[in-house]
C-alpha positions in Angstrom: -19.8 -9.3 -48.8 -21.3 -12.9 -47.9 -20.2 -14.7 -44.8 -20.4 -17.6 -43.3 -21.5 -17.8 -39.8 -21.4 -20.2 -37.1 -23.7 -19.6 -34.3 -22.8 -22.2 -31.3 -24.0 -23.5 -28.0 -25.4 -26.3 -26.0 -28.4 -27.9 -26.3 -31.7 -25.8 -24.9 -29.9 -22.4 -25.6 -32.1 -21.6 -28.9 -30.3 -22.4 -31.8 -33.3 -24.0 -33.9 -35.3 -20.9 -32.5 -32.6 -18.2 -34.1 -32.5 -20.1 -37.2 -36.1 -19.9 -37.6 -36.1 -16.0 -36.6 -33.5 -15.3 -38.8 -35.2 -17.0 -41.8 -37.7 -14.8 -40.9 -36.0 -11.5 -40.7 -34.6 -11.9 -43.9 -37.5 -13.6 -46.0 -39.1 -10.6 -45.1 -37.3 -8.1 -46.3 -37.3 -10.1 -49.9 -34.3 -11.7 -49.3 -34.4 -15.4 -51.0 -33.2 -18.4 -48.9 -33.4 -22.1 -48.4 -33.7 -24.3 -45.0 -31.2 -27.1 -44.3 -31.0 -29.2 -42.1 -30.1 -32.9 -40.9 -31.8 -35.4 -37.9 -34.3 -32.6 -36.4 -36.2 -33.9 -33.4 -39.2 -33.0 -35.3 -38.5 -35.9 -38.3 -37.1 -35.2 -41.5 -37.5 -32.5 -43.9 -38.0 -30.2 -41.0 -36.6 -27.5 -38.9 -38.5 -27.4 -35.6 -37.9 -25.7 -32.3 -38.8 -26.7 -29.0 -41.1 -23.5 -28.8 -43.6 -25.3 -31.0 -42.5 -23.5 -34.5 -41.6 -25.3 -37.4 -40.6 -25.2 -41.2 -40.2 -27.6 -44.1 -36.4 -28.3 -44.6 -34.5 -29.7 -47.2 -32.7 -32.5 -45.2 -28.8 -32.9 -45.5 -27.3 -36.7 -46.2 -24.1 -38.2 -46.4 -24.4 -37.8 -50.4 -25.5 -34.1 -50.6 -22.7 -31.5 -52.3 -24.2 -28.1 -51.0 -22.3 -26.1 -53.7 -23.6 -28.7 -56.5 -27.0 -28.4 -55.5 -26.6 -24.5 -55.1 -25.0 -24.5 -58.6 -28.0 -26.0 -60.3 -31.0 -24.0 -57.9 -29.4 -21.2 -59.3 -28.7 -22.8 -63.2 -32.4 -23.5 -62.9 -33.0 -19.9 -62.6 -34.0 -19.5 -58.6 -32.7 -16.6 -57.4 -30.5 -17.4 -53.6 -29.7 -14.6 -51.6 -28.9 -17.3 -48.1 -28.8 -20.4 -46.6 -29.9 -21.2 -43.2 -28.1 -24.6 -42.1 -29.1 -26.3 -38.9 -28.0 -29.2 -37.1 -24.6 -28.2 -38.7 -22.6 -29.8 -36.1 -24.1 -33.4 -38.0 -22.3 -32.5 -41.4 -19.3 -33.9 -42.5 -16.2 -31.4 -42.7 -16.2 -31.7 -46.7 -20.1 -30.2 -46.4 -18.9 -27.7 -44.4 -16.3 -26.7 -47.0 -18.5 -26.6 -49.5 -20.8 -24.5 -47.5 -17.5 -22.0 -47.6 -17.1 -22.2 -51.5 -20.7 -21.0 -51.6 -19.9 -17.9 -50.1 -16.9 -17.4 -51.8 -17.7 -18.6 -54.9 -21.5 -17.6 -55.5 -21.8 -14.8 -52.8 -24.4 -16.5 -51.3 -24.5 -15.6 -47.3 -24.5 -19.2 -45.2 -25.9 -18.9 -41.7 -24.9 -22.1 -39.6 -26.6 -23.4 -36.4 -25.3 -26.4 -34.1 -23.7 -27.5 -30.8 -20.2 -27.4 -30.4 -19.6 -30.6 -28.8 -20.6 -34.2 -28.1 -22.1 -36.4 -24.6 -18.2 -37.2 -24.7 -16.9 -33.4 -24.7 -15.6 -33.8 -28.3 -16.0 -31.5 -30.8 -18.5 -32.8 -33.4 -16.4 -33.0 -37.2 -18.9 -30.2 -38.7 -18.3 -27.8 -35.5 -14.9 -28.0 -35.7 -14.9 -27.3 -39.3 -16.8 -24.6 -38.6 -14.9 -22.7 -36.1 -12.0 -23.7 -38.6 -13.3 -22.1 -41.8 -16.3 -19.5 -40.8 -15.8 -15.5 -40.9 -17.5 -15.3 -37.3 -18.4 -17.7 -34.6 -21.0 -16.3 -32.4 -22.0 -18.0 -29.0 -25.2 -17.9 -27.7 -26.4 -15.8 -25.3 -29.5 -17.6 -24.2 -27.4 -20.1 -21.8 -28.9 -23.2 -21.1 -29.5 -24.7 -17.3 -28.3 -27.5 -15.8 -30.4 -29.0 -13.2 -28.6 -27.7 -10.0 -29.3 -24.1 -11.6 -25.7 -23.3 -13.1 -24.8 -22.6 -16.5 -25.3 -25.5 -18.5 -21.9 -25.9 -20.4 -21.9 -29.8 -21.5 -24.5 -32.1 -23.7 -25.0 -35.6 -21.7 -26.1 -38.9 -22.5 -28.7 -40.9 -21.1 -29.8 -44.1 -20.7 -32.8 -45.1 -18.1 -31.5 -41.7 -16.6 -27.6 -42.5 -16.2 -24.9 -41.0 -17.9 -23.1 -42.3 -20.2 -19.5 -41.7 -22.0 -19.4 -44.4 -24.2 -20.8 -45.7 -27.7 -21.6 -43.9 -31.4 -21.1 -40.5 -31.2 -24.9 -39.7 -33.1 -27.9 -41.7 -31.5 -31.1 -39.2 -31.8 -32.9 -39.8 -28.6 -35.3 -37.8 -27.0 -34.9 -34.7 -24.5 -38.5 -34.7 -23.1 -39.4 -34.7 -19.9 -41.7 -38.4 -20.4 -38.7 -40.0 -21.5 -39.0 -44.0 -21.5 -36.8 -45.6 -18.4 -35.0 -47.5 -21.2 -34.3 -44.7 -23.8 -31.5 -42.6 -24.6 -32.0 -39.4 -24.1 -30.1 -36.4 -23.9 -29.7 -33.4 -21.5 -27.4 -30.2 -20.3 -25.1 -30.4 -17.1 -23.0 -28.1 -15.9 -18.7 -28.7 -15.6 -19.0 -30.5 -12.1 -21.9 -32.2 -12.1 -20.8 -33.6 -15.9 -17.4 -34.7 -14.5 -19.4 -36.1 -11.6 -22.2 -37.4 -13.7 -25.4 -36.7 -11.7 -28.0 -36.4 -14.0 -31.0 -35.1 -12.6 -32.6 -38.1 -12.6 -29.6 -39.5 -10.1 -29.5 -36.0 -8.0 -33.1 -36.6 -7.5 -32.6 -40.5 -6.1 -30.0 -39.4 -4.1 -32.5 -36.5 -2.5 -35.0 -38.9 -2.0 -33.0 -41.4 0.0 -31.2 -39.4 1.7 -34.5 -37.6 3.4 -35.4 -38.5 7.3 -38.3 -40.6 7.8 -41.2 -37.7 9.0 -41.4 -38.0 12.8 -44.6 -39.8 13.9 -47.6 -37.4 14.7 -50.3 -37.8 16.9 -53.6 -37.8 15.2 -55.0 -36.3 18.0 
């Protein structure tokens, strides 16, 4: 029987990397599928991962019925044995149902990739649709790192390296390590240093001035 399946976690813990991998595993055992997915760090019309792989993607607006556009891929006489849907925490709730009439409607498995929730701790519409509606949620297992070496379990906001817990709740911004002073920009905390918001960027300041001035030498 088809499912759909919702594999979940924070930023950094793989997601774009399974999605690719399990493209893979099933293209190759002549299983036909199609790539989906919406505001990839890569651009559009692309699923990338931060390993460096990448493939072309139909990309997922505002306007797109999923079980429409399956209805007439199939009508037009492509076979579709899956769908592999990333950024699915970016689609709307009514996407996300129609992602579930696919597979009970058309048989067509639906594999789902995304984070649960946003920079403010809120579950992101498609997410919770997703937990709502899906046969099986699976968390990942590669766990993400915050910067005091705990278990990442939050996705925070950045701007010039502060945290922030206000404003629209999807602003793409970068989560590279050359990140402008002025940009937003996105990266994984754990519980307590989220609540506290140190960002690495702060932690580091805070290091830095809190270090004793190096006692003075002799040269000789």
């Amino acid at each position: 029987m088809a499912e759909l399946v919702f594999y979940a976690g924070t930023m950094d813990c793989g997601k774009s990397t399974l999605a690719l991998q399990t493209d893979h595993n099933h293209s190759t055992r002549g299983r036909r599928g199609m790539v989906f997915t919406r505001l990839d760090r890569a651009g559009e019309s692309v699923l990338s991962s931060r390993l460096g792989l990448e493939v072309p993607a139909i990309e997922v607006t505002d306007e797109l019925d999923f079980r429409q556009f399956v209805v007439e891929t199939l009508s037009a006489g492509v076979a579709l044995d899956y769908l592999i849907c990333d950024e699915a925490q970016f689609y709307s709730a009514e996407q996300v149902e129609q992602l579930a009439a696919v597979v009970d409607d058309l048989r067509i498995d639906v594999y789902a990739f995304g984070i649960m929730t946003d920079f403010r701790t809120r579950l992101f519409p498609g997410s919770s649709r997703l937990v709502e509606l899906s046969d099986r949620v699976q968390v990942l297992q590669v766990e993400a790192l915050c910067w005091c070496g705990a278990r990442a379990t939050h996705n925070a906001r950045t701007v010039g390296g502060v945290m922030v817990v206000e404003g629209d709740q999807v602003v793409v911004g970068n989560t590279g390590a050359t990140t402008p002073s002025s940009a937003v920009a996105y990266e994984v905390l754990c519980r307590r240093h989220y609540g506290a918001r140190r960002t690495a960027e702060t932690a580091g300041q805070e290091h830095m001035s809190s270090q004793t001035l190096p006692f003075n030498v002799p040269l000789d």
